[in-house]
C-alpha positions in Angstrom: 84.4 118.0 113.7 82.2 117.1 116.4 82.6 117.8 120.1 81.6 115.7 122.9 81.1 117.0 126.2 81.5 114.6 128.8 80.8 115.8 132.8 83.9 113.7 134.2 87.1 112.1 133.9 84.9 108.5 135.0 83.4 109.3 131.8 85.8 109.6 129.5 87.4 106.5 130.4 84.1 104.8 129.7 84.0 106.3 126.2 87.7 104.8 125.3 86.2 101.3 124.7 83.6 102.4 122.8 85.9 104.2 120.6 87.8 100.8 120.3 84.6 99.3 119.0 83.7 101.3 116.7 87.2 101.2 115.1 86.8 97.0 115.3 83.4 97.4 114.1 84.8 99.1 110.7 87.7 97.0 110.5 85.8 94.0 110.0 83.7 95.9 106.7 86.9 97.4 104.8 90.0 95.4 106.6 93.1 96.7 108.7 93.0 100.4 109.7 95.7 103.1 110.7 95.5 103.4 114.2 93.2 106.1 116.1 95.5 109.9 116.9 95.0 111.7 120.2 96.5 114.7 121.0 95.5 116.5 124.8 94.9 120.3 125.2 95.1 122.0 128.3 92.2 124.2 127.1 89.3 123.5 124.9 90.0 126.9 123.4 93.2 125.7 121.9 92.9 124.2 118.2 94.7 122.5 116.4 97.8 124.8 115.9 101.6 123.6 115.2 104.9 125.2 117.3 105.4 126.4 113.8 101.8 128.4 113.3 102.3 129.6 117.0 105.6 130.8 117.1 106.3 131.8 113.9 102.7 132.5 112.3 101.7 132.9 108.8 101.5 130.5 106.2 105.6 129.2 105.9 106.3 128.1 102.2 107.5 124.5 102.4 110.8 125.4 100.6 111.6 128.3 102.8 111.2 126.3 105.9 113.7 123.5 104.5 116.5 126.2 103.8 116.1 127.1 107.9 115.7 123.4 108.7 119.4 122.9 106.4 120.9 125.9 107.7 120.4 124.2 111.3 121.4 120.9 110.5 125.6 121.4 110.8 125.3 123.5 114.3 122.8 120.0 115.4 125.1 117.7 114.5 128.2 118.8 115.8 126.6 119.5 118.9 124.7 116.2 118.9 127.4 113.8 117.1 124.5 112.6 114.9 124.5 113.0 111.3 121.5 113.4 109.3 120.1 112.9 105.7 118.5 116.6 105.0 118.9 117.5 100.9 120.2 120.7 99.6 117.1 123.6 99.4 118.2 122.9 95.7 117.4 119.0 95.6 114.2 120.1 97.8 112.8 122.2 95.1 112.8 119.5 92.9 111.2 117.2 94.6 108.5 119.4 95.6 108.0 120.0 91.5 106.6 116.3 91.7 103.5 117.5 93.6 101.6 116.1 96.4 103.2 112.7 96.1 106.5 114.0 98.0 104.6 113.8 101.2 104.4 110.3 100.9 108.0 110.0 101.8 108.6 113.4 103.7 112.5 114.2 103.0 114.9 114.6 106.5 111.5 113.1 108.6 113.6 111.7 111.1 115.6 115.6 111.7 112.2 117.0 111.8 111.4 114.8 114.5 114.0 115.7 115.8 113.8 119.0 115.7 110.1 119.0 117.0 110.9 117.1 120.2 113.7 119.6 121.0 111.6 122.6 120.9 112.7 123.9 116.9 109.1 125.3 115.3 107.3 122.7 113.4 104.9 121.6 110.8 104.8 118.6 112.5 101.5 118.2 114.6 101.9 115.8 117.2 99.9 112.9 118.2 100.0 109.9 119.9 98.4 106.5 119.5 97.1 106.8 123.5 94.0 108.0 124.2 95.3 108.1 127.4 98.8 109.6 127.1 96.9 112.1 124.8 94.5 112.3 128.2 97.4 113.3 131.0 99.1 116.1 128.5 95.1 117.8 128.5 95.3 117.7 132.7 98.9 117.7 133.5 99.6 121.3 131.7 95.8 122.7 132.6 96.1 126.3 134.4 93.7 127.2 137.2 92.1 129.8 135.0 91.1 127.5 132.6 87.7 125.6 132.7 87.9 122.7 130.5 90.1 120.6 128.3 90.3 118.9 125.6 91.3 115.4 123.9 91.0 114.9 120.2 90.3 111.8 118.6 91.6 111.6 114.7 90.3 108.3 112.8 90.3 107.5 108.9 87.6 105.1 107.0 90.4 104.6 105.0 93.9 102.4 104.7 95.8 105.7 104.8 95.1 108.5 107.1 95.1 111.0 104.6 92.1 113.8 103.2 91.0 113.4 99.5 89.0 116.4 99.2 91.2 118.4 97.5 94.6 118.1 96.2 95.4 121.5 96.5 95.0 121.5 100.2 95.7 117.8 102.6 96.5 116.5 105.7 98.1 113.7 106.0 99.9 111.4 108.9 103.8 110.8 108.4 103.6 107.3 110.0 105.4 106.6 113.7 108.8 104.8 111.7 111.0 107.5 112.4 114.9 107.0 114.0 114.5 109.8 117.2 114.6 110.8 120.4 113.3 108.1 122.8 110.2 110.3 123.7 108.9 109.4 120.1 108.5 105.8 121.3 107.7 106.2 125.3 104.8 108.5 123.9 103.2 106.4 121.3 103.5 109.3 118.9 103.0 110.3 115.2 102.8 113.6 113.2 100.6 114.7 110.7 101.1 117.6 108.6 98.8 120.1 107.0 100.1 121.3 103.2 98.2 123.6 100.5 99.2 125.4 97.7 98.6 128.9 98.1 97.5 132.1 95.9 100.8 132.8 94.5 101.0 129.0 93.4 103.3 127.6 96.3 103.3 124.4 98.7 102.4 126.1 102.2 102.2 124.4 105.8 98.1 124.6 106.4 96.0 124.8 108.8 95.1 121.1 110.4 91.3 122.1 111.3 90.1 124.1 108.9 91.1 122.0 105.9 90.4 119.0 108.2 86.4 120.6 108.8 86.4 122.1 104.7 87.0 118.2 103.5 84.3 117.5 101.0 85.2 113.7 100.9 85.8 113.1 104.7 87.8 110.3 105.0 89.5 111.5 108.6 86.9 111.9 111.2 87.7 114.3 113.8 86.1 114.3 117.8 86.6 116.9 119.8 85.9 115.3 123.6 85.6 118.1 126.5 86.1 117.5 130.3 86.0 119.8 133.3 89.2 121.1 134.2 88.2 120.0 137.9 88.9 116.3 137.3 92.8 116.8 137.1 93.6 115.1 140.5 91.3 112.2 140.0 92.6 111.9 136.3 96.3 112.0 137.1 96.0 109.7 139.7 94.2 108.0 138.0 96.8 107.2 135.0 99.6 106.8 137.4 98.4 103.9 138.7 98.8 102.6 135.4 102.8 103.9 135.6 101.9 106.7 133.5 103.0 109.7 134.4 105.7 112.5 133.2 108.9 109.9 134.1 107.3 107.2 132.1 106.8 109.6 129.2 109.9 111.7 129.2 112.6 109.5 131.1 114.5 112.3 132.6 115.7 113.0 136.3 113.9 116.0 136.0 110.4 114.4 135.3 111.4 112.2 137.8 111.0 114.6 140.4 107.8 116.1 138.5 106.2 113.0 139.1 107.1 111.8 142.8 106.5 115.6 143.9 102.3 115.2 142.1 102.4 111.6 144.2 103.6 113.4 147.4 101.3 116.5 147.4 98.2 115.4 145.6 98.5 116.2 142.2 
């Protein structure tokens, strides 16, 4: 990983073009690209940890995870009226017997979405295609006791954005096609997931940054950019006079209010 520290929000906005160049720059050697992941942190202390790593912690076997996503999925949809494709835990286990190839079409995505966006611990690491929506989650959650945040920048060489340095241990990005909440779409977002096989010979959520940094074949390239905490006024006005701002990205009557009462008293 390497970090960039930058000494103001003027700064970082001067960097996003270059990033766009450097992406053009490649795509005219190998062809057509996945697009660039950000993802904002209110701290640069914070790394890159799922809602499943931080609430739950340890390393979560994949098929013990899918029995509590099944055993959810009859109280969600008769509280939602939705009705979704998740396979028995038995079904599951077989497809996980294929090896790392079931991540190419991650079974029940769309429910884990789901799930994710409504607050259920995830594997799901979430990104968006915005440097700059990635930009006003780093300032608009930053506490006065922090410092400095951060905004990450996740690019592949490759046609898939995917590691190849080991197949025992991968992150890879589950694409943006997913049916969802409307968030999904008014963020720009996309999820990666981190899988290994552990010591006792099972399929394990990972750690995004450690296998990301142990990658002996780097084909994702991960950037680290750090800005003074300071520059949270000036960078949230900054992005809401571009209309982005927490109604744009959440659509509720509750960011609603979020967002006219940071235009009313300063930020």
């Amino acid at each position: 990983m390497k970090t960039i520290e930058l000494e103001s929000w003027e700064d970082f906005v001067a960097a996003v073009p270059g990033m766009q160049r450097d992406q053009k720059s490649l795509e005219d050697m190998v062809g057509p690209l996945p697009s660039a992941l950000f993802r904002g942190h209110a701290s640069d202390s914070w790394t890159l940890q799922t809602t499943l790593e931080r609430k739950v912690g340890g390393a979560q076997s994949l098929q013990d995870y899918h029995q509590r996503v099944y055993d959810s999925k009859h109280q969600m949809e008769a509280y939602s009226g939705n009705k979704w494709n998740v396979p028995n835990p038995n079904d599951f286990g077989k497809v996980l017997r294929h090896g790392a190839s079931f991540a190419d079409r991650m079974p029940a995505l769309d429910y884990l979405v789901y799930l994710r966006h409504h607050g259920f611990p995830s594997p799901l690491l979430d990104w968006t295609r915005s440097p700059f929506v990635a930009a006003y989650f780093a300032f608009s959650g930053v506490q006065k006791m922090e410092d400095r945040v951060a905004i990450y920048a996740l690019t592949s060489a490759e046609r898939t954005m995917q590691t190849h340095g080991a197949p025992s241990a991968f992150v890879k990005s589950l694409g943006f096609r997913v049916r969802t909440h409307k968030r999904h779409f008014l963020q720009q977002c996309e999820y990666t997931v981190c899988i290994q096989i552990d010591a006792s010979d099972r399929w394990v959520y990972g750690d995004h940054e450690q296998v990301l940094n142990s990658d002996s074949q780097p084909a994702l390239h991960l950037r680290k950019y750090i800005l003074p905490a300071a520059e949270r006024p000036t960078a949230l006005r900054y992005l809401d006079m571009f209309n982005l701002n927490a109604y744009t990205l959440f659509g509720s009557e509750d960011s609603l209010v979020e967002s006219v009462g940071r235009r009313v008293l300063g930020y």
